[in-house]
N, C-alpha and C positions, 0 to 999 in steps of 0.2 A: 504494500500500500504506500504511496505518497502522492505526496501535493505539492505544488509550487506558489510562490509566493516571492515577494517584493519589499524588500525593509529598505528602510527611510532614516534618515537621522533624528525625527521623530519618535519612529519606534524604539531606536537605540536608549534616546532619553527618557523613553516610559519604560520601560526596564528597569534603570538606574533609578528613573524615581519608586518605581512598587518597590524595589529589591532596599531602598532609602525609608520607606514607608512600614515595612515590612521588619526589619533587622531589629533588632533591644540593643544589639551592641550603639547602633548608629542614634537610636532614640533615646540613650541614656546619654550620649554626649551630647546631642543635641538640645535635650533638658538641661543639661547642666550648663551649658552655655545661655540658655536663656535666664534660670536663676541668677549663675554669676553676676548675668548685666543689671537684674531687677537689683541685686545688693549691692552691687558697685554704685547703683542711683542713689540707695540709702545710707550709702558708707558716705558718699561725696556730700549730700544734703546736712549730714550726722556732723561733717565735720566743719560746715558753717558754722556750728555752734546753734543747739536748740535750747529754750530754758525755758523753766517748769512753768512758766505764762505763757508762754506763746504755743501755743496748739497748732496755728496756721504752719507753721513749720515742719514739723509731723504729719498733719495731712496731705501736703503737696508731696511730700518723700514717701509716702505711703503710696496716693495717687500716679509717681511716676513709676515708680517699682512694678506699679499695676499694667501699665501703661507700656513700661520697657520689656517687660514681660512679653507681654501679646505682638508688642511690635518686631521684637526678637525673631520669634513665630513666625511672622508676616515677611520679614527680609530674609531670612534662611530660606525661605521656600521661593521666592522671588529672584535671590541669586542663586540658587543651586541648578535652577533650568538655566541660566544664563551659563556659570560655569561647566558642567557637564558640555553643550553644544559648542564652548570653547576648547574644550580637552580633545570631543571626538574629531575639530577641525583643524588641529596639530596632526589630523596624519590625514593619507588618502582613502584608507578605511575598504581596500578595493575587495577585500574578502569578505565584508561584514555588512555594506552598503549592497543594494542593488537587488538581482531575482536571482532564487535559493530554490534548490529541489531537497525536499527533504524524506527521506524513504526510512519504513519501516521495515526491520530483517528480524528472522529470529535471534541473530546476535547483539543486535543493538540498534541505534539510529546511525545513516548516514547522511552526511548535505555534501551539497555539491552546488558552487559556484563557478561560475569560466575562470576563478583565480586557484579554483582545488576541489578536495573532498576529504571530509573528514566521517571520519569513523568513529562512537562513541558505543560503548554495550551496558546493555542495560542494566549493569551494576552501578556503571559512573552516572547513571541519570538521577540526579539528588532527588528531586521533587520536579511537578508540573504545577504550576498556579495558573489562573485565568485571571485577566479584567472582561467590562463589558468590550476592549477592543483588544486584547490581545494575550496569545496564552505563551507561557515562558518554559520551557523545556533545561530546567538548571543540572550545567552538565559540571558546573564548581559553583561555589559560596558566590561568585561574582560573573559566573558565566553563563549564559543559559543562550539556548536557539529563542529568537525570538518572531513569534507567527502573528504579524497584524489580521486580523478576520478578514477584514474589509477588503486587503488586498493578497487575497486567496486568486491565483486566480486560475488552478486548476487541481482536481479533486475534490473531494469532498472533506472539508476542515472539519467538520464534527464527529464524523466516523474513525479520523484521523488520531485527536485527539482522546475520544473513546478507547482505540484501539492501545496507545502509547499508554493512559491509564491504565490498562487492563496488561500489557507488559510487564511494566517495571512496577505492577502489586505483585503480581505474581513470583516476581525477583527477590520483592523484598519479602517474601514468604517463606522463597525458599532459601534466601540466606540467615533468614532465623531461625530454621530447623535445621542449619548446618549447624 
């Protein structure tokens, strides 16, 4: 069974951000950069000097803490699509861009682009996740095939991705009974 398909520097980037959405390691750094900046507001406010009548003091440092907080959130997510689409156009990308065939064997997956093919079996296939536009075939912690739906444009993407599910449980069955 396979299917052919078309990745975009789009889809590269929704990769990186589910696989960014998705990780504890990356969302506990993440978190704690947003804390940090909230206490750095209250540490900097703190050291104006606040005294036990002025309350307005306190509530502004409270309020920006709140504020630096969510906005933290709001710029992390904001440059991280900017950065990533800066990273993948430091190179030509010619293996990873473009239209991919991607075949099911009883040994594993294979893809194949006009720059190669690779060969992966169904041990090294970590996980498969889906969005509503795109399902990630993780073949390392940071690497997965990646199948925009939209731009299927030969086979059938459901049965496809059925079938790959139905592989690599099987896998992971029988190397648990090893």
């Amino acid at each position: 069974m396979r299917i052919q398909y078309d990745n975009t520097l789009d889809d590269l980037i929704a990769f990186q951000e589910f696989h960014i959405a998705h990780s504890p390691m990356v969302q506990k750094s993440l978190a704690l950069n947003r804390w940090a900046s909230a206490f750095l507001v209250l540490l900097m406010l703190s050291l104006l000097g606040w005294s036990e009548q002025d309350w307005l003091l306190p509530a502004i440092g409270l309020v920006g803490a709140v504020i630096t907080f969510f906005l933290t959130a709001q710029i992390q997510r904001r440059t991280m699509r900017s950065q990533l689409a800066k990273m993948y156009r430091e190179g030509s990308n010619k293996g990873t861009l473009g239209p991919h065939e991607l075949e099911i064997k009883d040994e594993g997956l294979v893809e194949r682009s006009e720059f190669g093919e690779q060969k992966t079996t169904w041990q090294a296939v970590e996980r498969i996740a889906s969005t509503d536009k795109h399902t990630f075939l993780y073949v390392g912690s940071l690497m997965a095939h990646v199948i925009p739906h939209e731009r299927v444009t030969e086979g059938d993407y459901q049965a496809f991705v059925h079938e790959a599910e139905q592989r690599r449980a099987s896998r992971v069955v029988q190397q648990q009974s090893a």
